[in-house]
DSSP file (Angstrom, degrees, kcal/mol; ACC not computed):
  #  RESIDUE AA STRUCTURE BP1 BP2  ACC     N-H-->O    O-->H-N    N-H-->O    O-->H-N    TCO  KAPPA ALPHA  PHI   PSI    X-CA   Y-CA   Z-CA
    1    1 A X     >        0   0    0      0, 0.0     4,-1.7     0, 0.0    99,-0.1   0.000 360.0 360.0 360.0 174.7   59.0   41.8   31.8
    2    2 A X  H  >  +     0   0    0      1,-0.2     4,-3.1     2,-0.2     5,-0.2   0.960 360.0  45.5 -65.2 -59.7   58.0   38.4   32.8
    3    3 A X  H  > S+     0   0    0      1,-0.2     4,-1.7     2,-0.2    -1,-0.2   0.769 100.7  59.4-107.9  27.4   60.0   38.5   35.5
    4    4 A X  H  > S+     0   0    0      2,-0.2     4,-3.0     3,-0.1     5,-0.2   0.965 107.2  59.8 -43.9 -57.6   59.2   41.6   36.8
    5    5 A X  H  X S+     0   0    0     -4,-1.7     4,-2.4     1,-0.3    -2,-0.2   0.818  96.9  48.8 -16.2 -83.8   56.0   40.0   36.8
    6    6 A X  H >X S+     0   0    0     -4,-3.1     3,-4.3     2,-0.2     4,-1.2   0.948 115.3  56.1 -34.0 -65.9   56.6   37.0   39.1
    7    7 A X  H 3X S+     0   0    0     -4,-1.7     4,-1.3     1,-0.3     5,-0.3   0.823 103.7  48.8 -34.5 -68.3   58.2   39.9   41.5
    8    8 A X  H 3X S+     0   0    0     -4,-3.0     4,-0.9     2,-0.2    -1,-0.3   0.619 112.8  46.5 -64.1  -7.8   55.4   41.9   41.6
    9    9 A X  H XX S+     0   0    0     -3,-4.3     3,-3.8    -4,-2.4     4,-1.5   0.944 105.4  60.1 -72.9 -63.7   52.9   38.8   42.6
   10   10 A X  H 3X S+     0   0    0     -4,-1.2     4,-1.1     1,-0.3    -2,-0.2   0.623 108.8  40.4 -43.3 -44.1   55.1   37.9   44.8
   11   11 A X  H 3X S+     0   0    0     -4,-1.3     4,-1.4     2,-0.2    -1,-0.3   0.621 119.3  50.0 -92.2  -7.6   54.6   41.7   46.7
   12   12 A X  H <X S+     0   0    0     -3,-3.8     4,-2.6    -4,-0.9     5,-0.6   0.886 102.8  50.8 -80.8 -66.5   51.0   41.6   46.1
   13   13 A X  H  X S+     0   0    0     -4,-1.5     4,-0.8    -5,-0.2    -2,-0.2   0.743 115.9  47.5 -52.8 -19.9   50.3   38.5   47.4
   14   14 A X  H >X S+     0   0    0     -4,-1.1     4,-2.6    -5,-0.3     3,-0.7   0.974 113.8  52.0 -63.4 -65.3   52.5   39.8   50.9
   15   15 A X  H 3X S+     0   0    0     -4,-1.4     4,-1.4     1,-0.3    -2,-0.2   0.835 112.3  37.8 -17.9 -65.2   50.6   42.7   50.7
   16   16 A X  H 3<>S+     0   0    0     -4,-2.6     5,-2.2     1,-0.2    -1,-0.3   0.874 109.7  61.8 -67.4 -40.6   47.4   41.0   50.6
   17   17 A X  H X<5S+     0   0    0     -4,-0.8     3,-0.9    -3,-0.7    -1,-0.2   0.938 109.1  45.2 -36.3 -49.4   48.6   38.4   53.1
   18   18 A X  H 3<5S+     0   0    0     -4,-2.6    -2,-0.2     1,-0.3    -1,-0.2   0.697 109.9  58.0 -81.3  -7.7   49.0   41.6   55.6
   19   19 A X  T 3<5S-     0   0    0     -4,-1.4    -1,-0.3    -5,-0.4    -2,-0.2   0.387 118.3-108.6-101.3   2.5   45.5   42.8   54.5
   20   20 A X  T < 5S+     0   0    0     -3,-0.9    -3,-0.2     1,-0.2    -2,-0.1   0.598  89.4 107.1  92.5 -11.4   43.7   39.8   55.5
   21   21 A X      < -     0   0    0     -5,-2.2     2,-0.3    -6,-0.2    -1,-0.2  -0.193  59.7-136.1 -96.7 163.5   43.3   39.1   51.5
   22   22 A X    >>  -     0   0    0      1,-0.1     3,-0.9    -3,-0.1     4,-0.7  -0.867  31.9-107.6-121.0-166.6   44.8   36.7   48.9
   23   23 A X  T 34 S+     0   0    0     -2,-0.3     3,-0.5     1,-0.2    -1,-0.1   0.803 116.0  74.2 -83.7  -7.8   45.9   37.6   45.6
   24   24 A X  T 34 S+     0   0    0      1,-0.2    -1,-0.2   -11,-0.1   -11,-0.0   0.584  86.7  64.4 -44.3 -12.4   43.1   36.1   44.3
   25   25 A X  T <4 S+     0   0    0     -3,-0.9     2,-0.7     2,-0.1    -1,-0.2   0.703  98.1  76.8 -85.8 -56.8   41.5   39.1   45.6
   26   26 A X     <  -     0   0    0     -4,-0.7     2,-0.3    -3,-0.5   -13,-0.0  -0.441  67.7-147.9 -82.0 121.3   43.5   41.1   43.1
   27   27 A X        -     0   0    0     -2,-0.7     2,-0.7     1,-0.1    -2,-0.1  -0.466  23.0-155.1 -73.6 152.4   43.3   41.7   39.4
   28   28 A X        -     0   0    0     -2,-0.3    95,-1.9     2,-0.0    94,-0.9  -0.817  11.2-169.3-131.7 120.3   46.9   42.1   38.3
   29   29 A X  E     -a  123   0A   0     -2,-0.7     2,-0.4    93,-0.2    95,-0.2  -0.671   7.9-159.2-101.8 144.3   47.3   44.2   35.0
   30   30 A X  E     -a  124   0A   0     93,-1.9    95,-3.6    -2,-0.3     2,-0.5  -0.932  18.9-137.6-131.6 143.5   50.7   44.6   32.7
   31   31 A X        -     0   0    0     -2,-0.4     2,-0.3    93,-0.2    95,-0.1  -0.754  25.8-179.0 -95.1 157.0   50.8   47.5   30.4
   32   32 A X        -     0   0    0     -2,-0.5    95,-2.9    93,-0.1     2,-0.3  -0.945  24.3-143.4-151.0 138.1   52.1   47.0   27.2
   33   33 A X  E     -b  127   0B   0     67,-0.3    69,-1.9    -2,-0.3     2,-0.2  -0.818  31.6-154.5-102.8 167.5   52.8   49.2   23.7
   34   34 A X  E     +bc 128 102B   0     93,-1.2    95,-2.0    -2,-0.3     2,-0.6  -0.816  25.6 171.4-151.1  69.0   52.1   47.3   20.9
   35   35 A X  E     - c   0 103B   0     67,-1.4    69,-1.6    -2,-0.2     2,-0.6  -0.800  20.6-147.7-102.1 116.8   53.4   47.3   17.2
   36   36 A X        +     0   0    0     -2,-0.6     2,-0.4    93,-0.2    69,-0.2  -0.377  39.0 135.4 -58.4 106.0   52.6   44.7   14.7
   37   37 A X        -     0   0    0     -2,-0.6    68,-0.2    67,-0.3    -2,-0.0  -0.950  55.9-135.9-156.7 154.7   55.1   44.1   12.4
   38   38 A X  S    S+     0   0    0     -2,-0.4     2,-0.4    66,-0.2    -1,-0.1   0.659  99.6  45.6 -75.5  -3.1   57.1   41.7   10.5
   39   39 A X        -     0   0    0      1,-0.2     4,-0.4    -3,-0.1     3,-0.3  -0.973  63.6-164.0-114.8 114.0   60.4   43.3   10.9
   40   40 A X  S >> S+     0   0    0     -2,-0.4     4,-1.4     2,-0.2     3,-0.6   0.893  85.7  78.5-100.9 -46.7   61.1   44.4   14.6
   41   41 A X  H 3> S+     0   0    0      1,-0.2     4,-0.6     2,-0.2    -1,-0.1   0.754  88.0  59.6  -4.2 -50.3   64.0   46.6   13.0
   42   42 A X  H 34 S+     0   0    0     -3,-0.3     3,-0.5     1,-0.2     4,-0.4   0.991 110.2  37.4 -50.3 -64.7   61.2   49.1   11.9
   43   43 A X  H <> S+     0   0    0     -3,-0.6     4,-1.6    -4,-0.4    -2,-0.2   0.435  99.6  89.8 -64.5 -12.6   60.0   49.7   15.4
   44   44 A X  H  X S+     0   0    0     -4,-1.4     4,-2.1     1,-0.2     5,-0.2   0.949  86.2  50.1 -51.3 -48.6   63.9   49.7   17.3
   45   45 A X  H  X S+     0   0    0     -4,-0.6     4,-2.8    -3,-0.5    -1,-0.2   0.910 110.9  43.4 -83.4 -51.3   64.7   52.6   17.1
   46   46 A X  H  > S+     0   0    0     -4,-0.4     4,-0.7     2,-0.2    -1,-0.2   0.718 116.8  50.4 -61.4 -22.3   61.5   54.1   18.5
   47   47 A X  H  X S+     0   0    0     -4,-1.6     4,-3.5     3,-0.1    -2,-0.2   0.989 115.0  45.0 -58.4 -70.7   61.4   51.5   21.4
   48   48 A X  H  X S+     0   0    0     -4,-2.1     4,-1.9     2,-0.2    -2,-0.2   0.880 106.7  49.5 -24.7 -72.1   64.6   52.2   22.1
   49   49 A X  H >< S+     0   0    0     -4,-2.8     3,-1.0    -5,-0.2     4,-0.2   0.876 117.9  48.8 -40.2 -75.2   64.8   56.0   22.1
   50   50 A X  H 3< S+     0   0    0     -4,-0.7    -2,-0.2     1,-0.3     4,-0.2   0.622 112.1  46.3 -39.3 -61.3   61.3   55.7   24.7
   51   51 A X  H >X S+     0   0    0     -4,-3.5     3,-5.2     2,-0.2     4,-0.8   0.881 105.5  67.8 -72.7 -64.6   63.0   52.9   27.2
   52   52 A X  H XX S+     0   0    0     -4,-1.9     3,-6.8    -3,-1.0     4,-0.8   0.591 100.7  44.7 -29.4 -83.9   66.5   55.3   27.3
   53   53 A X  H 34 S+     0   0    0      1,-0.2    -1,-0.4     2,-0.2    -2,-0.2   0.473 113.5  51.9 -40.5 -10.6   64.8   57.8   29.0
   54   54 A X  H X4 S+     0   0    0     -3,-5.2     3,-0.8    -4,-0.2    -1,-0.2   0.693 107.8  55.8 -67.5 -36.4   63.3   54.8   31.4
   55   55 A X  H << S+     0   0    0     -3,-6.8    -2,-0.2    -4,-0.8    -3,-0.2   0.853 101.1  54.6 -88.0 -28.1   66.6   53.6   31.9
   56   56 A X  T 3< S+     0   0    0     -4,-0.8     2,-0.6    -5,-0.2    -1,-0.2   0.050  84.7  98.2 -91.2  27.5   68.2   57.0   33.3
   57   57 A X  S X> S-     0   0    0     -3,-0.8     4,-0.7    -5,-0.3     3,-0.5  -0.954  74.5-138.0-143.6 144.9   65.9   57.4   35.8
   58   58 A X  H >> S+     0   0    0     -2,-0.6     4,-0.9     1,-0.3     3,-0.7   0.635  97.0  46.1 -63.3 -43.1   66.9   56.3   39.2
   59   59 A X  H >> S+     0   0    0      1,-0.3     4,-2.5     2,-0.2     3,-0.7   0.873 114.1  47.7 -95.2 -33.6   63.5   54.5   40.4
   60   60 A X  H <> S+     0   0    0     -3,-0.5     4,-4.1     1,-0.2    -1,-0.3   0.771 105.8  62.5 -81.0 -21.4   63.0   52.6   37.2
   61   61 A X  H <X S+     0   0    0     -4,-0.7     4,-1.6    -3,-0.7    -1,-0.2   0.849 105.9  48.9 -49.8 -44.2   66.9   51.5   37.4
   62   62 A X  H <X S+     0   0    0     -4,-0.9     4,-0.7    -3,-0.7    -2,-0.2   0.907 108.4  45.8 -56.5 -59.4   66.0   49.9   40.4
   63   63 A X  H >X S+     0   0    0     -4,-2.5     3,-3.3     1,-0.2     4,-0.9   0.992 116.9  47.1 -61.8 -39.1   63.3   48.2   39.2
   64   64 A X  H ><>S+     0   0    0     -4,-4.1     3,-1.5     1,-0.3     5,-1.3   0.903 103.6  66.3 -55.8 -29.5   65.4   47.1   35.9
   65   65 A X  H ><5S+     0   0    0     -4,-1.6     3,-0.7     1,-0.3    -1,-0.3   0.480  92.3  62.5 -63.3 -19.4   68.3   46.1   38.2
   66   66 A X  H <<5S+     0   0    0     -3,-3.3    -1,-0.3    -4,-0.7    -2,-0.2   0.675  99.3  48.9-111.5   4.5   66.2   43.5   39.4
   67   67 A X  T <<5S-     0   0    0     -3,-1.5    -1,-0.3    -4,-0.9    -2,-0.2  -0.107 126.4 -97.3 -65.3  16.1   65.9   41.8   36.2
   68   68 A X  T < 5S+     0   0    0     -3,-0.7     3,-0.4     4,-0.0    -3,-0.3   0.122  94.6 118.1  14.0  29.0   69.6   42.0   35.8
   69   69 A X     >< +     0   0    0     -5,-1.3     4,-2.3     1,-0.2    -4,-0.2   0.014  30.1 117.8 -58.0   8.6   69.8   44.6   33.9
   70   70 A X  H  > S+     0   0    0      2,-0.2     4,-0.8    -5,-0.2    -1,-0.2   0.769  73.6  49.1 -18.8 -76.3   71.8   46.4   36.4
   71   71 A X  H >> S+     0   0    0     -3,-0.4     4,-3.5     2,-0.2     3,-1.7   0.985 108.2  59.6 -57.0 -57.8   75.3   47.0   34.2
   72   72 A X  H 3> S+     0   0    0      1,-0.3     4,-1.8    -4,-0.2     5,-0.5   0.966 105.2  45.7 -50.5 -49.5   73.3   48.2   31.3
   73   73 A X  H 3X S+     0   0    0     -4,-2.3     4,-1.7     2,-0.2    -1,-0.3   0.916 111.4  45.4 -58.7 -35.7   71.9   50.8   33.1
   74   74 A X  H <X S+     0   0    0     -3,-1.7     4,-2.4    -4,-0.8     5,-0.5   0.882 112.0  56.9 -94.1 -39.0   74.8   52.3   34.8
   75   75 A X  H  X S+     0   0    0     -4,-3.5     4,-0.6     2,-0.2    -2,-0.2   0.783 108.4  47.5 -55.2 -14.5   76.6   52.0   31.4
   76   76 A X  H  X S+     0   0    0     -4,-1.8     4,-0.9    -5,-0.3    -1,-0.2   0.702 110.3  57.3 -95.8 -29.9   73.9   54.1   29.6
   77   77 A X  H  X S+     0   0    0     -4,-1.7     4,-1.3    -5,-0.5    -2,-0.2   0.827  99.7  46.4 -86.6  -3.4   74.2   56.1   32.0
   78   78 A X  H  X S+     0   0    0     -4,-2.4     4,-2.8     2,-0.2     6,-0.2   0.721 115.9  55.2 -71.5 -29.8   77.9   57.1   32.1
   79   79 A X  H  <>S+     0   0    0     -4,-0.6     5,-2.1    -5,-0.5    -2,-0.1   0.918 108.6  42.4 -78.7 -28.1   77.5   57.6   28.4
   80   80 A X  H  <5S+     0   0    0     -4,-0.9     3,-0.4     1,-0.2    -2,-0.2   0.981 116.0  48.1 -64.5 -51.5   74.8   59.8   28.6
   81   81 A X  H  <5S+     0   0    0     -4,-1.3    -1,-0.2     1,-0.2    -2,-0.2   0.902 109.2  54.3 -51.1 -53.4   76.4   61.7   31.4
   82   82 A X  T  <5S-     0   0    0     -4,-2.8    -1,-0.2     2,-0.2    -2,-0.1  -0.064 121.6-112.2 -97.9  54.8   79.7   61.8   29.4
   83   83 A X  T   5S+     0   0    0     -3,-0.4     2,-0.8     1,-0.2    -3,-0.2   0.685  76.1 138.2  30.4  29.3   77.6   63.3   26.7
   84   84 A X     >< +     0   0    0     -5,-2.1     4,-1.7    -6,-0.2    -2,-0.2  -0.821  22.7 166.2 -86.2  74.5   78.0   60.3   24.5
   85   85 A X  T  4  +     0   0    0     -2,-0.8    -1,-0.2     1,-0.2     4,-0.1   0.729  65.8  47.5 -93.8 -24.3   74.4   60.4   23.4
   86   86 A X  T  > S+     0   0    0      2,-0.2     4,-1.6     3,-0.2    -1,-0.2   0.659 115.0  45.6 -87.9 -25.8   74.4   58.0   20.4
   87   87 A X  H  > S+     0   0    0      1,-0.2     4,-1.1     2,-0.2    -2,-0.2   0.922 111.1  57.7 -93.7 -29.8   76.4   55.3   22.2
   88   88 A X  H  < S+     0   0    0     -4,-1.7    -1,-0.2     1,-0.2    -2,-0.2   0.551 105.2  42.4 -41.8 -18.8   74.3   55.8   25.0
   89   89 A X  H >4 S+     0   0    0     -4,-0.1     3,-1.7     2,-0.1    -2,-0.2   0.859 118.8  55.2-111.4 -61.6   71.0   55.1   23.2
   90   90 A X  H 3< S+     0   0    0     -4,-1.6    -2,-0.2     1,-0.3    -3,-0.1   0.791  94.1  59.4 -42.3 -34.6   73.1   52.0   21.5
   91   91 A X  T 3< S+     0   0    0     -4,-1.1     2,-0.7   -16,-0.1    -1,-0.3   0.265  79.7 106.3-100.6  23.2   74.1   50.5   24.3
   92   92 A X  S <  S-     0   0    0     -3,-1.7   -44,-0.1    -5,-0.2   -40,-0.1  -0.913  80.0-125.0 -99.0 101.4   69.9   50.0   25.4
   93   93 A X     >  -     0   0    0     -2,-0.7     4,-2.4     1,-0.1     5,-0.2  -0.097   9.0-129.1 -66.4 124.5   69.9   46.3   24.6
   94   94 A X  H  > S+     0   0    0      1,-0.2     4,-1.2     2,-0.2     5,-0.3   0.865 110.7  46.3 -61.0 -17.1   67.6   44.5   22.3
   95   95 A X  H  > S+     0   0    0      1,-0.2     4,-1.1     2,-0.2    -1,-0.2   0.985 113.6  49.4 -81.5 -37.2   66.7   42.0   24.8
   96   96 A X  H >> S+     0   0    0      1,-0.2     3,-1.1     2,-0.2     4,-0.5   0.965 114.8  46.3 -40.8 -68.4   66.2   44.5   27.2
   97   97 A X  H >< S+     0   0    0     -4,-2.4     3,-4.2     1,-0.2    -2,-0.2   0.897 113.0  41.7 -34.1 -81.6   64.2   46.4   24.9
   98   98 A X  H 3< S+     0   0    0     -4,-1.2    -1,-0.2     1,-0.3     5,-0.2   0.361 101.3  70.6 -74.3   5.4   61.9   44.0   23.5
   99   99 A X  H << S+     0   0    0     -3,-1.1    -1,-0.3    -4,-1.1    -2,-0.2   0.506 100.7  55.6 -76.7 -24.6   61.2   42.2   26.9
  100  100 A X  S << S+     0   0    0     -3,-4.2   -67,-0.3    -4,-0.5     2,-0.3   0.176 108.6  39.3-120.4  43.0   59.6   45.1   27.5
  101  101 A X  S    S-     0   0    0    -69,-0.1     2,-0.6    -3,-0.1   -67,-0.2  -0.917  70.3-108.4-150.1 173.4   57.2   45.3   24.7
  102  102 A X  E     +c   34   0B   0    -69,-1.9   -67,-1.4    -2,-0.3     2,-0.2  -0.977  52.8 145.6 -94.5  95.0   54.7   43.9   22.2
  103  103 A X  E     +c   35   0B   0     -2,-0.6     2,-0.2     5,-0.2   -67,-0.2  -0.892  34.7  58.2-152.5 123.3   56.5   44.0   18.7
  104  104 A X  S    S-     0   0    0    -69,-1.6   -67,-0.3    -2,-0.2   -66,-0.2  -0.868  83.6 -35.2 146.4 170.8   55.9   41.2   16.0
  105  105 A X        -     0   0    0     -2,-0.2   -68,-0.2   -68,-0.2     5,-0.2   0.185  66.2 -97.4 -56.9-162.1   53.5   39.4   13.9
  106  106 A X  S  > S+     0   0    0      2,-0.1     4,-2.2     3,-0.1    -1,-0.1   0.968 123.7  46.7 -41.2 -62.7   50.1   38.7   15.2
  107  107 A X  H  > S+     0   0    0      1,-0.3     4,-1.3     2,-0.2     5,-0.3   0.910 114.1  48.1 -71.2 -58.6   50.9   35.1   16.3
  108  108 A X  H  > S+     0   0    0      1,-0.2     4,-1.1     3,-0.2    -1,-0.3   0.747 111.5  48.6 -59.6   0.5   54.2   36.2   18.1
  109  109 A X  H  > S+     0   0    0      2,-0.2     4,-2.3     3,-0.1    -2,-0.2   0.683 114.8  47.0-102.3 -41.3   52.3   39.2   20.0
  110  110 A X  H  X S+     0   0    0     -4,-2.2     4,-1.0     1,-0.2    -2,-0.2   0.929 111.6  55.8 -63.0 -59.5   49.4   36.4   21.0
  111  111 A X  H >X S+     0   0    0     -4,-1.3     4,-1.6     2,-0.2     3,-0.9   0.747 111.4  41.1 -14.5 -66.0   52.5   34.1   22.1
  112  112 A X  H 3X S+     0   0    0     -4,-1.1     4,-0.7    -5,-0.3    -2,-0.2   0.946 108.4  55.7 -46.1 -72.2   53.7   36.7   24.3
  113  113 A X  H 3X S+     0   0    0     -4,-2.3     4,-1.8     2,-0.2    -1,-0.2   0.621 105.8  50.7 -30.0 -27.7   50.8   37.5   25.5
  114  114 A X  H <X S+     0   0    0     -4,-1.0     4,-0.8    -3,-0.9     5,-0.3   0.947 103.8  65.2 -74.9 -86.8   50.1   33.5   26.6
  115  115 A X  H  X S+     0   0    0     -4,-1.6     4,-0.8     2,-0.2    -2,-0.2   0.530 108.9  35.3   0.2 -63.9   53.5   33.9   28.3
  116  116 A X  H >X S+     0   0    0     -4,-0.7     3,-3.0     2,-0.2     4,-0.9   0.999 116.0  52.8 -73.8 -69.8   51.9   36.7   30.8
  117  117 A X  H >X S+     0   0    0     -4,-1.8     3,-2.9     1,-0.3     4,-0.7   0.759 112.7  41.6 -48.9 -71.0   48.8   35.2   31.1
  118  118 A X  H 3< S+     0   0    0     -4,-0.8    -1,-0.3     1,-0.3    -2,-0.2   0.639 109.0  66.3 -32.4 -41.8   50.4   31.8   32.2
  119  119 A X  H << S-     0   0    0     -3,-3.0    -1,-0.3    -4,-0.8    -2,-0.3   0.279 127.6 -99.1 -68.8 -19.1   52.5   34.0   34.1
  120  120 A X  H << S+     0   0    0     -3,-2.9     2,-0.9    -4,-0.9    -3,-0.3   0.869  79.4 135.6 107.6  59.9   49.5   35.2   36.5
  121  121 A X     <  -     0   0    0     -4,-0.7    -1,-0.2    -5,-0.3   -92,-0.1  -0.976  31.0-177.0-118.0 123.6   48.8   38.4   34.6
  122  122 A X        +     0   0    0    -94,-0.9     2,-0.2    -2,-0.9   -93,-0.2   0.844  60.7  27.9-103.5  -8.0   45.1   38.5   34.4
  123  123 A X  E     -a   29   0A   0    -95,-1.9   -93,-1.9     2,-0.0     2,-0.5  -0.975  68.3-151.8-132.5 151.1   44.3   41.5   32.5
  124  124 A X  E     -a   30   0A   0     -2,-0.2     2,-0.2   -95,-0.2   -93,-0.2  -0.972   6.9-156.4-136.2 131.7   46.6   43.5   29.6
  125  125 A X        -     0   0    0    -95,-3.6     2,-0.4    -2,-0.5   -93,-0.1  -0.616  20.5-165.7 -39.0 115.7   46.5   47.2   28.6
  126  126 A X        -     0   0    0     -2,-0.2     2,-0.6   -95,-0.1   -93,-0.2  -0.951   6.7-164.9-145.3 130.0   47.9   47.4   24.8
  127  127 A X  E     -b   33   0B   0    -95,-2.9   -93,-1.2    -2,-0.4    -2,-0.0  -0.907  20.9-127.7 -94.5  94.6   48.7   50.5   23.9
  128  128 A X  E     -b   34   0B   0     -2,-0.6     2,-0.4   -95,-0.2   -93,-0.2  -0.183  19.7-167.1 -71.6 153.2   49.1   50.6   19.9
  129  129 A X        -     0   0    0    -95,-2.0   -93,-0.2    10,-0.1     3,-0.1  -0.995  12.2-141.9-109.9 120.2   52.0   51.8   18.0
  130  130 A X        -     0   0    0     -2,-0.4     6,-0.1   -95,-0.1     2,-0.1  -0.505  31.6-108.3 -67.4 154.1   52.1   52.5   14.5
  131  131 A X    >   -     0   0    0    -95,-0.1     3,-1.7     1,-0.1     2,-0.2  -0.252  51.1 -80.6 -68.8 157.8   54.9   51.8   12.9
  132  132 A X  T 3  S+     0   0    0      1,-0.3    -1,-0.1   -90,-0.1     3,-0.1  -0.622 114.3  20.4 -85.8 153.2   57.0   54.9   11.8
  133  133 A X  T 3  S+     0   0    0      1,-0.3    -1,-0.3    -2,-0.2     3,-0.0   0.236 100.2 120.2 100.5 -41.4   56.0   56.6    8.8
  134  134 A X  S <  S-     0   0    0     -3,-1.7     2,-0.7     1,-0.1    -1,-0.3  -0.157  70.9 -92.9 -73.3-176.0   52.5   55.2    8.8
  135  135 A X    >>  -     0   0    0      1,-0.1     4,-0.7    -3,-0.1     3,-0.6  -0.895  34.8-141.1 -74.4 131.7   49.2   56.7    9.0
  136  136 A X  H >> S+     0   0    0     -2,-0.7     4,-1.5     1,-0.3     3,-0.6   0.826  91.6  42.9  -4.4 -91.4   48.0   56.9   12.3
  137  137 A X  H 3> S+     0   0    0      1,-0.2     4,-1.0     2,-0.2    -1,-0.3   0.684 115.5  46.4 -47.2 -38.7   44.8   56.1   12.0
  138  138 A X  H <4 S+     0   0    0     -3,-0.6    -2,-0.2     2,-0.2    -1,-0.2   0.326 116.5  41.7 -85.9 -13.9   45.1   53.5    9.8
  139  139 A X  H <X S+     0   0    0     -4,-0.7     4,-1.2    -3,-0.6     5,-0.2   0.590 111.1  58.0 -99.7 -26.0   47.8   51.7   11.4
  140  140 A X  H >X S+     0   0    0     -4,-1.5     4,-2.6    -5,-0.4     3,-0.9   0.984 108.2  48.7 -61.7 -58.1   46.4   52.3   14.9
  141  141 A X  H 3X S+     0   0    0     -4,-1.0     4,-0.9     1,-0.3    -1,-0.2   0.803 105.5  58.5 -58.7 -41.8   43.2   50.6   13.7
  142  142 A X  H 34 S+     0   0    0      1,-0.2     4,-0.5     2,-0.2    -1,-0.3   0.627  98.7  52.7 -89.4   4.0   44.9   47.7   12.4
  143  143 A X  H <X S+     0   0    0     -4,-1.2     4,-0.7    -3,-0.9     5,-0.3   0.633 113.3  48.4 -88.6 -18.7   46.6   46.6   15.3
  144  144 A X  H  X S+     0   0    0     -4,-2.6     4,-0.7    -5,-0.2    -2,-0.2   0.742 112.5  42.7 -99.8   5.1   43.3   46.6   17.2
  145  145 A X  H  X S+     0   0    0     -4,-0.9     4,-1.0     2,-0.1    -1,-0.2   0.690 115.0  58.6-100.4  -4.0   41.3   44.9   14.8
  146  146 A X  H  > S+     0   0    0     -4,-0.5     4,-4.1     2,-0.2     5,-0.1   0.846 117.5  37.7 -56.2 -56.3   44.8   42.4   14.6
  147  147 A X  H  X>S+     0   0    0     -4,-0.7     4,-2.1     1,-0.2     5,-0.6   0.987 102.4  61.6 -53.1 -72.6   44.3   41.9   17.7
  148  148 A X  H  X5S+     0   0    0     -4,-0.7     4,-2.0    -5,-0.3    -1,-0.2   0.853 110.5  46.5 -32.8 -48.0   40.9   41.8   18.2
  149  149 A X  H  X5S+     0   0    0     -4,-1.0     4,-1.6     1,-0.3    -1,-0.2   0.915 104.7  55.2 -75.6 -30.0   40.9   38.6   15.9
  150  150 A X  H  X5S+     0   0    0     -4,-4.1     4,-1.5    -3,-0.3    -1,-0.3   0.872 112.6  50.0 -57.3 -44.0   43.7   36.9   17.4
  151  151 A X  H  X5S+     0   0    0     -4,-2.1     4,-2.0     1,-0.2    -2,-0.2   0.783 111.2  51.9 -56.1 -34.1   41.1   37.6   21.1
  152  152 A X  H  <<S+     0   0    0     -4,-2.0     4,-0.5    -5,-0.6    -1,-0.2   0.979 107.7  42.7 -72.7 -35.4   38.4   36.2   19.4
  153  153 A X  H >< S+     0   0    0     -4,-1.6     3,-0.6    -5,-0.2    -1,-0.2   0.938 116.9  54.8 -71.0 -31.5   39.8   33.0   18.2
  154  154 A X  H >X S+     0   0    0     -4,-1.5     3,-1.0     1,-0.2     4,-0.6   0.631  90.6  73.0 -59.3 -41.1   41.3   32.8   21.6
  155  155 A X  H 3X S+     0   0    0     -4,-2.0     4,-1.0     1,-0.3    -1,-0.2   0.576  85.9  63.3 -57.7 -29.9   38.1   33.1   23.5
  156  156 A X  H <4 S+     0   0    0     -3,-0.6    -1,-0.3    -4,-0.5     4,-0.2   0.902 111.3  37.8 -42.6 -62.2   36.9   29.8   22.7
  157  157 A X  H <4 S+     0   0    0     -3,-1.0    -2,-0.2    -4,-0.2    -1,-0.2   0.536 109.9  60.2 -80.6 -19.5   39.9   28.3   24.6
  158  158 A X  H >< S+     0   0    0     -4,-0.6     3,-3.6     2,-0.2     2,-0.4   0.944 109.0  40.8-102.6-103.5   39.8   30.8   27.2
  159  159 A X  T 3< S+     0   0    0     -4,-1.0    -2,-0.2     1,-0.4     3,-0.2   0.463 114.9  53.0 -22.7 -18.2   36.0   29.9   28.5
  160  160 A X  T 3  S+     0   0    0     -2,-0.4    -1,-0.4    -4,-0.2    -2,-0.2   0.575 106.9  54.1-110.3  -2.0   36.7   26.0   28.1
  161  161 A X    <         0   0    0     -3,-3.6    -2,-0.3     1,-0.2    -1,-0.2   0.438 360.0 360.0 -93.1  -9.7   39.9   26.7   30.4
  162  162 A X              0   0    0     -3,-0.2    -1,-0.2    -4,-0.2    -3,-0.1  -0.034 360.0 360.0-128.3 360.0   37.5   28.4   33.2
């Protein structure tokens, strides 16, 4: 999330402080999965399911907890525990969710992306998702050639910003 983000400059740039470095020193990279779509409905459910299992495990609680997401987590996990599996997977939040992803048209996926990048993230990992239901290949391909044009037009602006 974004402000995971801030955190984690914030523990690079001590780090780097204690190393004699700055962060300037450091590239700082965000992973991301990635579905294009006009509907984010398509893509909930498979967001969802994948972050559950994020959310019931203790080290990544931590880290979510510090995004306030804190309640949500121990409330997916008492349902999950008390073998409530469906309310459990419900009660994984869309903002949670989609804070931690790329899902939307083109122009809302470059928007985010400007977000991070503004945000100090200087490089991004995107991992595509097809949508479910698609072909693979063919969906796979068009979120990196979506992409790709949304980088290109970008690149202009990018180099006169430098």
């Amino acid at each position: 999330s974004l402000d995971y983000l801030a955190h984690a400059r914030e523990r690079l740039a001590a780090g780097a402080a204690r190393a004699g470095r700055s962060l300037a020193d450091i590239e700082v990279i965000v992973f991301f999965r990635c579905s294009i779509v006009t509907d984010y409905a398509v893509v909930r459910d498979r967001y969802q399911r994948e972050l559950l299992t994020y959310v019931l495990a203790p080290v990544y609680q931590k880290m979510f907890a510090r995004d306030g997401f804190g309640p949500m987590c121990t409330e997916v996990e008492r349902l999950w525990k008390a073998g409530e599996r469906d309310s459990a997977l419900a009660a994984v939040t869309d903002t949670f969710t989609r804070g931690r992803l790329l899902a939307g048209t083109t122009t809302e996926i470059g928007a985010s992306l400007d977000r991070y990048f503004e945000a100090g993230m200087d490089s991004a990992i995107i991992m595509p998702i097809p949508t479910p239901g698609d072909d693979y290949a063919e969906a796979w391909t068009g979120i990196v050639r979506d992409l790709g044009a949304w980088i290109s037009a970008r690149a202009p602006l990018a180099e006169a910003a430098r």
